[in-house]
SEGU-669206 format. One line per field, with one value per residue (C-alpha): residue in three letters; z, x, y. Coordinates in Angstrom, 3 decimals. Each point is the difference from the previous one (the first is absolute). Layout:
% residues N
resn	ALA_...
pz	Z_...
px	X_...
py	Y_...
***
This chain:
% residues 503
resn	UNK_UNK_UNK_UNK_UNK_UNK_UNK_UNK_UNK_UNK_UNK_UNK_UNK_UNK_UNK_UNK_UNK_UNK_UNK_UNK_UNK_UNK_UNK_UNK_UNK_UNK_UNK_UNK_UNK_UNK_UNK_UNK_UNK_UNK_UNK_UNK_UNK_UNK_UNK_UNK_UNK_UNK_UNK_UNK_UNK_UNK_UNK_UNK_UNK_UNK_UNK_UNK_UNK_UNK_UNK_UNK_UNK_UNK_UNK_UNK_UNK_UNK_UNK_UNK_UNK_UNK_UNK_UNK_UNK_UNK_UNK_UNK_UNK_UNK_UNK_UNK_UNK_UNK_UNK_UNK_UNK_UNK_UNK_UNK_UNK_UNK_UNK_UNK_UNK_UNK_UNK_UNK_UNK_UNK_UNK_UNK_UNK_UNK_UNK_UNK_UNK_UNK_UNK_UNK_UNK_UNK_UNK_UNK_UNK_UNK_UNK_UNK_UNK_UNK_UNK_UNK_UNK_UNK_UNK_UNK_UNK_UNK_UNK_UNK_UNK_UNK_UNK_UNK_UNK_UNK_UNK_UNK_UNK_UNK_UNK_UNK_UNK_UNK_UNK_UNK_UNK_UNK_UNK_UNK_UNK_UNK_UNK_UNK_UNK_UNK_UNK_UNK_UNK_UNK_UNK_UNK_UNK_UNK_UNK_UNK_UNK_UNK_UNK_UNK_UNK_UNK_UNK_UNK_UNK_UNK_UNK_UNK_UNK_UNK_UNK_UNK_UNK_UNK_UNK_UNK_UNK_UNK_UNK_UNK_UNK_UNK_UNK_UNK_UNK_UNK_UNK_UNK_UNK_UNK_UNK_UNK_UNK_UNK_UNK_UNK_UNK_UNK_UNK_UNK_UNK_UNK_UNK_UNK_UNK_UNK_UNK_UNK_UNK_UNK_UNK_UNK_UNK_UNK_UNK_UNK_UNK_UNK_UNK_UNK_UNK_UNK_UNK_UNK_UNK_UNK_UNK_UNK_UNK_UNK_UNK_UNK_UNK_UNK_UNK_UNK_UNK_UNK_UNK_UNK_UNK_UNK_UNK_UNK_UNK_UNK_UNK_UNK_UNK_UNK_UNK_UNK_UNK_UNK_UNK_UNK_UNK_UNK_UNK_UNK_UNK_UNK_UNK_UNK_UNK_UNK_UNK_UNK_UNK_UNK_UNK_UNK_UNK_UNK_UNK_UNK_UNK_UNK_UNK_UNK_UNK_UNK_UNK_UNK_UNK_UNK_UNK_UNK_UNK_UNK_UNK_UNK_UNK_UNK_UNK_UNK_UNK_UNK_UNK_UNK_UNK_UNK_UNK_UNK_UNK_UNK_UNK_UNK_UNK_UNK_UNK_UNK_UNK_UNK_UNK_UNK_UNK_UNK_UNK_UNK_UNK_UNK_UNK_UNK_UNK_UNK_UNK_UNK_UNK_UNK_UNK_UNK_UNK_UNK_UNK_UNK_UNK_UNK_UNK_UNK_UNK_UNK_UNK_UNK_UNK_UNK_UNK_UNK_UNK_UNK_UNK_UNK_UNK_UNK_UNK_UNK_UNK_UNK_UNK_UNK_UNK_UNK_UNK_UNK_UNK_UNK_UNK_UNK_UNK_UNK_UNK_UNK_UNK_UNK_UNK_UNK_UNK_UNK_UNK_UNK_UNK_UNK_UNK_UNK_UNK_UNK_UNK_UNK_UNK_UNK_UNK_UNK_UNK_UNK_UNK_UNK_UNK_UNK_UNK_UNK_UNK_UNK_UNK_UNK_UNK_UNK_UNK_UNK_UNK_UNK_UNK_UNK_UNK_UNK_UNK_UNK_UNK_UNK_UNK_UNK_UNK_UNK_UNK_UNK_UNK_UNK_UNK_UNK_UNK_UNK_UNK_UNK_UNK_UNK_UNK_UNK_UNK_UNK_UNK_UNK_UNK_UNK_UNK_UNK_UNK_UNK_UNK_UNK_UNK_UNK_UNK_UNK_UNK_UNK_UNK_UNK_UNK_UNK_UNK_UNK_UNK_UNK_UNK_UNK_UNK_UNK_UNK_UNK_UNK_UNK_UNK_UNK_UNK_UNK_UNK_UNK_UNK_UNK_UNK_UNK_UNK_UNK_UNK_UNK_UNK_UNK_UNK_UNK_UNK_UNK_UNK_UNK_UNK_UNK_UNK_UNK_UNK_UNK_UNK
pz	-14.468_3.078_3.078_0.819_2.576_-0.457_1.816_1.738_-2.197_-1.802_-1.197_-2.873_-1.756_-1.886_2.735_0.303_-0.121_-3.908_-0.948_1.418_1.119_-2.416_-3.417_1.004_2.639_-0.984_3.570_0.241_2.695_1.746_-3.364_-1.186_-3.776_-2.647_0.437_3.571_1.946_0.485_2.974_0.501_1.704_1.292_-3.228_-2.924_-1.849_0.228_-3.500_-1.476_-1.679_-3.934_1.438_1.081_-3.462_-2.205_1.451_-0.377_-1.481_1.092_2.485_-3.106_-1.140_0.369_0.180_3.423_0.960_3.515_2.069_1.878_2.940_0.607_3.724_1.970_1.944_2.019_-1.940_0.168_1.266_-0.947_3.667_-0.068_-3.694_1.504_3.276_-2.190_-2.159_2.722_1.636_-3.168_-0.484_3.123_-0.621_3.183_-2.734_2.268_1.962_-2.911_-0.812_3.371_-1.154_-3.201_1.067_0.981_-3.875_-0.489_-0.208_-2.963_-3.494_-1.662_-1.949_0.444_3.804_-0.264_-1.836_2.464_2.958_-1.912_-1.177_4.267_0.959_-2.736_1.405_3.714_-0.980_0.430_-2.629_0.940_-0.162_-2.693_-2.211_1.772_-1.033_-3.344_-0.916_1.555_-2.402_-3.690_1.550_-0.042_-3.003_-2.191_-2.414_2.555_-1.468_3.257_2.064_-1.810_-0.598_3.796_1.110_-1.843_1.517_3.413_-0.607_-0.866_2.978_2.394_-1.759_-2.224_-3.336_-1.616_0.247_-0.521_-3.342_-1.025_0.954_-2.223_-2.815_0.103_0.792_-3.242_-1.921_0.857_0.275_-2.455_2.344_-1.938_-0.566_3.678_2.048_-1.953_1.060_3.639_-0.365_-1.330_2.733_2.248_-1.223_-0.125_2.978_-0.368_-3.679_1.371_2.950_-1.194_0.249_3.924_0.386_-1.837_0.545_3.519_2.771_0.278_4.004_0.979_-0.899_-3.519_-1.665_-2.589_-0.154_-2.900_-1.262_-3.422_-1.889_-2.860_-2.088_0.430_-2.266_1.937_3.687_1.365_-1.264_-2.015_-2.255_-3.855_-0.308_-1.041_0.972_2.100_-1.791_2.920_0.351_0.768_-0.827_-2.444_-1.863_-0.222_-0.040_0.902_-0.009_2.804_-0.918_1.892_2.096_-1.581_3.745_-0.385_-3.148_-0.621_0.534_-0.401_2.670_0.994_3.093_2.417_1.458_3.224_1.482_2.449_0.552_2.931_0.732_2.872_-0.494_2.916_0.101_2.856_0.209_-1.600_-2.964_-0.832_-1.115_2.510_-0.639_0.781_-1.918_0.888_-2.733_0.352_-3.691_-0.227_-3.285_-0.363_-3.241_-0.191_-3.291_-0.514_-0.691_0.524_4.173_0.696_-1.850_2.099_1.896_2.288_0.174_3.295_0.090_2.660_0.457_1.641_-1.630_1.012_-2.171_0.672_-1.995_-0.891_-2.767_-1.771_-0.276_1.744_2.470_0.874_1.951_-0.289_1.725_-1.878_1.336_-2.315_-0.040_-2.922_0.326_-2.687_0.227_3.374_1.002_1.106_-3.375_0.726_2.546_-0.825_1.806_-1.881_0.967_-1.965_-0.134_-2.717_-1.341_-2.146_-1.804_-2.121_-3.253_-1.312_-0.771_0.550_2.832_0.456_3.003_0.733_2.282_1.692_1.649_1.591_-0.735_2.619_-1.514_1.810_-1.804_2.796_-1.493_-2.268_1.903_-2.457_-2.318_3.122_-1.024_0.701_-2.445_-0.240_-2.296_-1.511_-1.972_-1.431_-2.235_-0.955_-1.249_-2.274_-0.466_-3.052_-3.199_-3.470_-1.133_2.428_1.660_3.272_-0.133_2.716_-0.201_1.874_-0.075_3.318_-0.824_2.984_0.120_3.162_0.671_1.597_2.100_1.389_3.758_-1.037_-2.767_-2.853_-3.707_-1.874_2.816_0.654_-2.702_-1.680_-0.552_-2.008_-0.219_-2.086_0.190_-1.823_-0.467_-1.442_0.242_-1.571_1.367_-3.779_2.359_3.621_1.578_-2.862_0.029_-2.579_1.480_-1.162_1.791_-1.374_2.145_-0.196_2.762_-0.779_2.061_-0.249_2.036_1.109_-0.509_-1.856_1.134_-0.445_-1.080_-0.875_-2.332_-3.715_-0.623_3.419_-0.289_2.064_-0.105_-1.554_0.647_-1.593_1.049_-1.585_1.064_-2.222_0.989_-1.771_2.495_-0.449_3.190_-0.604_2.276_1.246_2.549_2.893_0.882_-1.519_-2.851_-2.821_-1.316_-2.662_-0.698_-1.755_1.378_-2.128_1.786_-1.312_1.282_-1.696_0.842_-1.307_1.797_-1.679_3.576_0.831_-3.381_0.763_-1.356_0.830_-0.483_2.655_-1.171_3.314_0.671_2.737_2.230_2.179_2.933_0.732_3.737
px	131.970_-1.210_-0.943_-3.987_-1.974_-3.309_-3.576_-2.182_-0.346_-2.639_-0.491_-1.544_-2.430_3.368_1.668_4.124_0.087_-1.746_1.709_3.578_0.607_-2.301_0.665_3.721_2.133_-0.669_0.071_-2.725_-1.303_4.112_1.083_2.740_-0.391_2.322_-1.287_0.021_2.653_3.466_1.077_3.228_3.099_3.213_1.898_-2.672_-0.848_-3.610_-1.499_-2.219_-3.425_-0.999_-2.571_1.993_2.505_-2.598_-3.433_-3.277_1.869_-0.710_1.446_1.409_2.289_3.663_1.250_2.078_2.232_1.903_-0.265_2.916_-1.435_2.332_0.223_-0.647_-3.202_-1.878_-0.833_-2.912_0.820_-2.117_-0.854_-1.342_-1.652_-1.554_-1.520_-1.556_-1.060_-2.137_-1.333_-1.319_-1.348_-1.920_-1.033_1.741_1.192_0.983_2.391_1.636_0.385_1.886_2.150_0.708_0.394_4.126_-0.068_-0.496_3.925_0.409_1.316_-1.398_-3.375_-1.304_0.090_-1.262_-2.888_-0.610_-0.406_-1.947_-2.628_-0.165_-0.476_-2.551_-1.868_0.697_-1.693_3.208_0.203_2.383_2.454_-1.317_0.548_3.236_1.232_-1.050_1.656_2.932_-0.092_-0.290_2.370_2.576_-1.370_-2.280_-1.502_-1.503_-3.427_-2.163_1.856_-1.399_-3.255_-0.329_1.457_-2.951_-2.737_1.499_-0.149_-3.863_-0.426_1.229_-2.114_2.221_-2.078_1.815_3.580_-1.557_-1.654_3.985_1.458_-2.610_0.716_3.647_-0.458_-2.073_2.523_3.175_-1.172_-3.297_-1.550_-1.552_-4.032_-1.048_2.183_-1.425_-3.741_1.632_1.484_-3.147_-1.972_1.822_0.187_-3.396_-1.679_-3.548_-1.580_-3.180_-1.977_-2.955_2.352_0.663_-2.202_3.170_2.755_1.827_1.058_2.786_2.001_1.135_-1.851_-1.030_-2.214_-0.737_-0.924_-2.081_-1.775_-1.351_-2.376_-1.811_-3.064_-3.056_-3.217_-2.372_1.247_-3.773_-0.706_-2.757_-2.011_0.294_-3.989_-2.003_-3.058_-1.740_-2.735_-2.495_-3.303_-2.843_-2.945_-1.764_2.843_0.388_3.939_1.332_3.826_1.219_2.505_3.460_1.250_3.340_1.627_-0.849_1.861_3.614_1.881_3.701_2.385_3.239_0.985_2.816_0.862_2.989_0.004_2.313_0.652_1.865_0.777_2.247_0.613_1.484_1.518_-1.060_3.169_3.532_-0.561_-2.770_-2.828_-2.389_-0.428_-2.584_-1.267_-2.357_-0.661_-0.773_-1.499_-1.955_-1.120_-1.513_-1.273_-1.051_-1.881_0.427_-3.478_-2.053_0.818_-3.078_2.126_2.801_1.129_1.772_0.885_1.469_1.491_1.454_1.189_2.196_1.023_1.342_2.483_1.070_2.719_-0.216_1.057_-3.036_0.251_-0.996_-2.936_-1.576_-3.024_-1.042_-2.342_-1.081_-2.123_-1.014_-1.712_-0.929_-1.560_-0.994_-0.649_0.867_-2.998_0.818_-0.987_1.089_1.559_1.514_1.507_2.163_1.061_2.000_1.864_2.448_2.758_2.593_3.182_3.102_0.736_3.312_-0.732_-3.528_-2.221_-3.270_-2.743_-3.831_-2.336_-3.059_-1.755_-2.599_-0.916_-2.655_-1.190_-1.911_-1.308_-0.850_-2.290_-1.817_-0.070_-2.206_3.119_1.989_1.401_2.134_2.216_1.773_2.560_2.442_2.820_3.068_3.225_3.395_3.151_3.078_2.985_2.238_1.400_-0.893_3.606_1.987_-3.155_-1.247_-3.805_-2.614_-3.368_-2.521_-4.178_-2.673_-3.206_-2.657_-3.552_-1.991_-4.083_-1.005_-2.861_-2.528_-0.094_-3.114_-2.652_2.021_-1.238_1.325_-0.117_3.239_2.454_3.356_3.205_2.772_3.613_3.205_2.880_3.044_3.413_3.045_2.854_3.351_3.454_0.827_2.960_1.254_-2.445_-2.373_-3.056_-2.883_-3.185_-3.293_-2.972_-3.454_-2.400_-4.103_-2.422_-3.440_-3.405_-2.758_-3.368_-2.039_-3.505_-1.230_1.415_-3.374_-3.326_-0.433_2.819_-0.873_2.745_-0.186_1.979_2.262_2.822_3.389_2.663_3.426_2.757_3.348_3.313_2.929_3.192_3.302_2.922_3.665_2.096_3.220_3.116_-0.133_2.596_1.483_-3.106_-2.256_-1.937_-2.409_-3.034_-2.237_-3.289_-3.155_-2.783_-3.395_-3.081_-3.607_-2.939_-2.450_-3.411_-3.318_-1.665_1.367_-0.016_3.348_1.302_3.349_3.420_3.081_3.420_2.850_3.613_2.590_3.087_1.494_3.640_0.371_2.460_0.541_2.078
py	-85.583_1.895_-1.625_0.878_-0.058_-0.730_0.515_-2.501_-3.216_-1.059_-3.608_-0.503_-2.739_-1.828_-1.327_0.363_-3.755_-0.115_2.784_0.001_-3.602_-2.074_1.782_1.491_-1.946_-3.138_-1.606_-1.994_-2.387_0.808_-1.370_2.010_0.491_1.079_3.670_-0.389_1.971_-1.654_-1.688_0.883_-1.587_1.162_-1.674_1.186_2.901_1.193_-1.284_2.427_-1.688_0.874_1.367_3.078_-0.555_0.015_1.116_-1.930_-2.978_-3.499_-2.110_-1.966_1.697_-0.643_3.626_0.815_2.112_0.482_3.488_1.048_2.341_3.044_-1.058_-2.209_-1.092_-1.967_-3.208_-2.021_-3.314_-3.083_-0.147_3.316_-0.821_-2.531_1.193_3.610_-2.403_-2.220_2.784_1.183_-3.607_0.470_3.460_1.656_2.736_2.122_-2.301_-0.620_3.461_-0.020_-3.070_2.241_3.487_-0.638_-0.497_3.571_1.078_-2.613_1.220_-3.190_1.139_-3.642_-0.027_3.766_-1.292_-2.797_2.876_1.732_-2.923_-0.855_3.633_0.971_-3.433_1.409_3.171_1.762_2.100_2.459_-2.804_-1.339_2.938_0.525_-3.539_0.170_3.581_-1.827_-2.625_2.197_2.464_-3.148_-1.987_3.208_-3.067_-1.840_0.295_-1.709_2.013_2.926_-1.239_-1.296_4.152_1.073_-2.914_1.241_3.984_-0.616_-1.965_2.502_2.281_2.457_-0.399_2.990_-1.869_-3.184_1.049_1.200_-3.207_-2.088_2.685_-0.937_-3.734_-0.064_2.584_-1.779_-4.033_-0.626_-2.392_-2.666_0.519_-2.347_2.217_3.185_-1.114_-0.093_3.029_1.463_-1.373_1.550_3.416_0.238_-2.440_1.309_-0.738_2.024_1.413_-3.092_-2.494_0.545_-3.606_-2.123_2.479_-1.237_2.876_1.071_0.992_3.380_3.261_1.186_1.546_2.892_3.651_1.107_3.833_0.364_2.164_-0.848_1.019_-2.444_0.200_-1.650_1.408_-0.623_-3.439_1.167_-1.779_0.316_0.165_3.494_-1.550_-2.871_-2.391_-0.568_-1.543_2.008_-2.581_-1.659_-0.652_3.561_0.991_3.696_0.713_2.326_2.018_-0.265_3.073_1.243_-0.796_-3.457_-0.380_-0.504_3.342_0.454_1.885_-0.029_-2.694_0.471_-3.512_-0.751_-3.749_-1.883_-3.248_-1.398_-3.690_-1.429_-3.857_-1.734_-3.804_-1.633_-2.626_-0.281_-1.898_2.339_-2.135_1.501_3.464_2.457_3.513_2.832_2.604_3.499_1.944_3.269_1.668_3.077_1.769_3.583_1.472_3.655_0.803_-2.790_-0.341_-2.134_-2.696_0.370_-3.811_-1.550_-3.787_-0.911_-3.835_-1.920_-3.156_-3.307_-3.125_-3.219_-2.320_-3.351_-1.670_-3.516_-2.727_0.609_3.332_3.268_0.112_3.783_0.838_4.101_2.400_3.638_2.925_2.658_3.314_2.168_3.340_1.943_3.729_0.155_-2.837_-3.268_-2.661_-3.544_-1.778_-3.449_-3.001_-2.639_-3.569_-2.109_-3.193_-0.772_-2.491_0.802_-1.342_0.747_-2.306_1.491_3.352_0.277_-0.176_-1.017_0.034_-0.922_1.402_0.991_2.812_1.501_3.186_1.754_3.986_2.711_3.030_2.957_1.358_-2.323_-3.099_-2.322_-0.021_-1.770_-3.274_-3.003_-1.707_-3.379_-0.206_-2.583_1.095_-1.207_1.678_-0.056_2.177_-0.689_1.689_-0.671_1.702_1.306_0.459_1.697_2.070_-1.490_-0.150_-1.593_-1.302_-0.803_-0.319_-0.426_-1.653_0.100_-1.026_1.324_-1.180_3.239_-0.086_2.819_0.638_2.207_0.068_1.629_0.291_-3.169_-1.952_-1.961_-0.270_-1.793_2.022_-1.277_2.028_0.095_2.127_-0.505_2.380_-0.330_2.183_0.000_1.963_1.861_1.599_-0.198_1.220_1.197_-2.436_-0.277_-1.710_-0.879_-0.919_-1.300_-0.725_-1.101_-0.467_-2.031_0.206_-2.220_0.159_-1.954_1.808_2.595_3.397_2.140_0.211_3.638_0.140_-0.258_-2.335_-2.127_-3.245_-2.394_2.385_-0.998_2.473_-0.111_2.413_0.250_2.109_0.251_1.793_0.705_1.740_0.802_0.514_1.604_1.139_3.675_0.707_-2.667_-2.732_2.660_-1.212_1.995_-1.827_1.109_-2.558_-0.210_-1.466_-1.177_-0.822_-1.263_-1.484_-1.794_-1.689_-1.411_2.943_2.761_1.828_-1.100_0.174_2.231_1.413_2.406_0.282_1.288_1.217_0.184_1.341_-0.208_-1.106_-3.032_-0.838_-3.564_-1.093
***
C-alpha cells in the first residue's frame, strides 16, 4: 500500500482511545490482553492474536498461529511495553509516542499496531497512518489495523481515502453490527445542521460549500387567503380582498451557503477545546428580488470534558436582510450538557434568545428556552442508519406591545438518515413548530382570537457521490402553516438540486 501524506489533522468527536485502543487493542488500564500486541523477547516468536487470524472474533477463542517476520527488527521489550504503557496510563501520549517511535523499523504487525494506537493518541497522524500501512503491508488480514488506517486517514482529514478504506474494511472483514454503528458514526459525524446543540466539535478546520437551485411556490411567504374578514361596526363584517402580491407566488430560487468552523484543543488530552463558527446563506429569486436574503451567523463555543459527560457554553450573532434591508438581528446564549451511551448521544440545555426587527420594532422579543435531544446510530440489516429528535420549549416574551401579547413556543425536529451506499445517504426530516399567545391578537379582525399557530416542515434529500469529495443532492422540501386566524394560514413546496463540498 502507498505511503501518504496527509493534511493538517482533525480530531474528531470518537476519540482514538474508544475507537482504536478500547474496541481494537485490547490494552486496557496497561493490562496487556489477548488482542493486545506481543511483547517480544530475544528467544520468542512474535504471537499473532485471533484477532488478526480471524477478524472480529473474541478474545476466547483458541485459534493462534505464529508470524515469522522476513527480517529482523527492533523488538519491543517488556521494559519498553511497560514504560509506553505508563505514560499512556498517565496521559503524557505524546511521550510515549517518543518511547515508541524506535518501534517504527519493526516487521511485527503487533508492535506496528502498538505505534500506531500511541501516535494516533499523540495526534501524530502521519505516523500513525505510516505505522499502520506498515502493519497490513506485513500481515494484509489484520482487520484493526485496517480499520484503525481508515479512523486515522479521517482524522488527518482525507475523507475521500477514508470513505475507500471503510468500503474495503466492510467488503473484505463484515464487522459485526456494534462496530458497523461505529463505523457509521463515523462516516457521517453530523446527523443534521439542528442537532449542532448535542453534536460535540470537532479540532482542525472543516466545513462545507453548497449552490443549489430549485423551484419554490410560495417564494414571498404569502398568505393562502383571497380575502380578509374585518370588523367595521355593529357587528357588521366586510372581507377585504387580498392583493395578488401578498399571496403565495411561485419562482425559481438560486441558493450558495458556507460554513466554516475551526475547533481548537486547548491541552493534550483534549478535553478542553474551543470552536468559533463562521455560516453565510444567501438566496436569490429570479423574479421576485424583494424576497431575496441573507442570513449571516457567527459564533464561539466552549467544551469541557468531564466524567459526567460533555460541558459547552456558546455565543451566536445573526443578521438577516431581506431585499437588500436589514430584518432581524439576533443574539444567542446557551449552556448545555451532553453524553454518549454506546452508540448514542444525548445532551440538555438552555438558552437565551434576544431578537431585534429593524424595522418593526414592536415584534422585538426575548426568549428563554430549555431543550433537550438525542441521536443513535445502528443497523437495519447491513445499512447504517442514524436517528435523532430535538424537542425545545421557549416562553417568549415582548420587549414591546405586540398583538398577542407574550406567548409559549414549543419545537420538535427529528431526522433520520440511512447510508443505502458509501457515500449515498437517504434522510428525512419532519419537523413542527407550535405558538401559543397569551392575549387576543386583534380586535378588528372578524375572527380575533388568542392565536394558536402551528407550523410544520417536512423534507426528504438524497446525497450522492459526483466526482472526488464532491457530492450531488436532490431534496424536496414541504412547508405549511396553520392557525386559528386564518391570516397566517400558509403553504409551499421547494424542489433543490444542487452539489456539496465537504473539507
Amino acid at each position: 500500500m502507498r505511503q501518504t501524506r496527509f493534511a493538517a489533522p482533525f480530531r474528531f468527536a470518537l476519540s482514538a482511545c474508544a475507537f482504536a485502543v478500547c474496541m481494537m487493542a485490547g490494552v486496557v488500564h496497561g493490562q496487556e490482553a489477548s488482542h493486545g500486541p506481543s511483547v517480544s523477547h530475544a528467544d520468542a516468536a512474535p504471537v499473532i492474536s485471533d484477532g488478526q487470524a480471524a477478524p472480529w472474533v473474541s478474545s476466547a477463542s483458541p485459534q493462534r498461529f505464529v508470524y515469522t517476520p522476513p527480517e529482523a527488527g527492533p523488538i519491543l521489550t517488556r521494559d519498553q511495553f511497560d514504560t509506553i504503557q505508563s505514560l499512556r496510563a498517565k496521559r503524557r501520549f505524546k511521550d510515549a509516542a517518543l518511547a515508541a517511535a524506535p518501534l517504527a523499523a519493526s516487521n511485527d504487525p503487533d508492535t506496528l499496531y502498538l505505534l500506531g494506537t500511541v501516535a494516533q493518541e499523540a495526534g501524530d497522524y502521519e505516523l500513525a497512518a505510516s505505522a499502520y500501512e506498515r502493519a497490513v503491508m506485513i500481515q494484509p488480514d489484520f482487520a484493526g489495523a485496517w480499520l484503525d488506517l481508515a479512523v486515522v486517514t479521517r482524522l488527518s482529514g482525507d475523507d475521500v481515502t477514508a470513505q475507500s478504506l471503510f468500503d474495503y474494511v466492510i467488503q473484505e472483514f463484515s464487522p459485526p453490527a456494534p462496530l458497523m454503528a461505529r463505523i457509521a458514526s463515523l462516516r457521517r459525524q453530523t446527523i443534521a445542521p439542528a442537532l449542532a446543540a448535542v453534536v460535540p466539535a470537532s479540532t482542525g478546520w472543516h466545513g462545507e460549500l453548497r449552490t443549489q437551485v430549485g423551484r419554490d411556490t410560495n417564494a414571498n411567504n404569502g398568505i393562502t387567503l383571497t380575502s380578509l374578514p374585518l370588523l367595521a361596526g355593529a357587528g357588521v363584517i366586510v372581507d377585504i380582498p387580498i392583493a395578488d402580491e401578498e399571496r403565495a407566488r411561485s419562482d425559481t430560487a438560486f441558493q450558495s451557503s458556507a460554513l466554516l468552523r475551526y475547533g481548537h484543543a486547548f491541552n493534550d488530552r483534549g478535553d478542553r477545546r474551543g470552536e468559533v463558527l463562521l455560516a453565510l446563506t444567501q438566496r436569490s429569486n429570479r423574479d421576485l428580488s424583494d424576497y431575496n436574503t441573507r442570513d449571516l451567523l457567527v459564533g464561539g463555543s466552549l467544551i469541557q470534558d468531564t466524567d459526567y459527560g460533555s460541558i459547552s457554553q456558546r455565543l451566536t450573532m445573526q443578521q438577516i436582510r431581506l431585499g437588500g434591508q436589514d430584518l432581524l438581528y439576533g443574539a444567542r446564549a446557551a449552556l448545555g450538557w451532553e453524553r454518549q451511551y454506546g452508540t448514542c448521544r444525548a445532551g440538555l440545555g438552555g438558552e437565551l434568545e434576544q431578537r431585534h426587527y429593524a424595522s418593526v420594532s414592536n415584534l422585538d422579543a426575548r426568549i428563554i428556552w430549555l431543550q433537550g435531544g438525542g441521536g443513535c446510530v445502528g443497523l437495519i440489516g447491513n445499512t447504517p442508519v442514524q436517528a435523532a429528535v430535538l424537542l425545545r420549549h421557549g416562553q417568549d416574551t415582548a420587549v414591546h406591545a405586540r398583538p398577542g401579547g407574550d406567548a409559549r413556543r414549543y419545537e420538535m425536529t427529528t431526522v433520520v438518515a440511512a447510508e443505502l451506499r458509501p457515500r449515498v445517504v437517504l434522510e428525512g426530516l419532519f419537523a413542527v413548530a407550535q405558538t401559543h399567545d397569551n392575549n387576543l391578537y386583534s380586535a378588528i379582525l372578524a375572527d380575533n382570537a388568542v392565536r394558536r399557530t402551528t407550523r410544520t416542515q417536512a423534507r426528504l434529500q438524497l446525497q450522492f457521490p459526483l466526482v472526488g469529495p464532491v457530492d450531488g443532492f436532490v431534496s424536496i422540501e414541504r412547508l405549511k402553516q396553520s392557525s386559528n386566524i386564518r391570516l397566517f394560514d400558509q403553504s409551499g413546496r421547494v424542489i433543490w438540486a444542487g452539489i456539496r463540498y465537504g473539507f
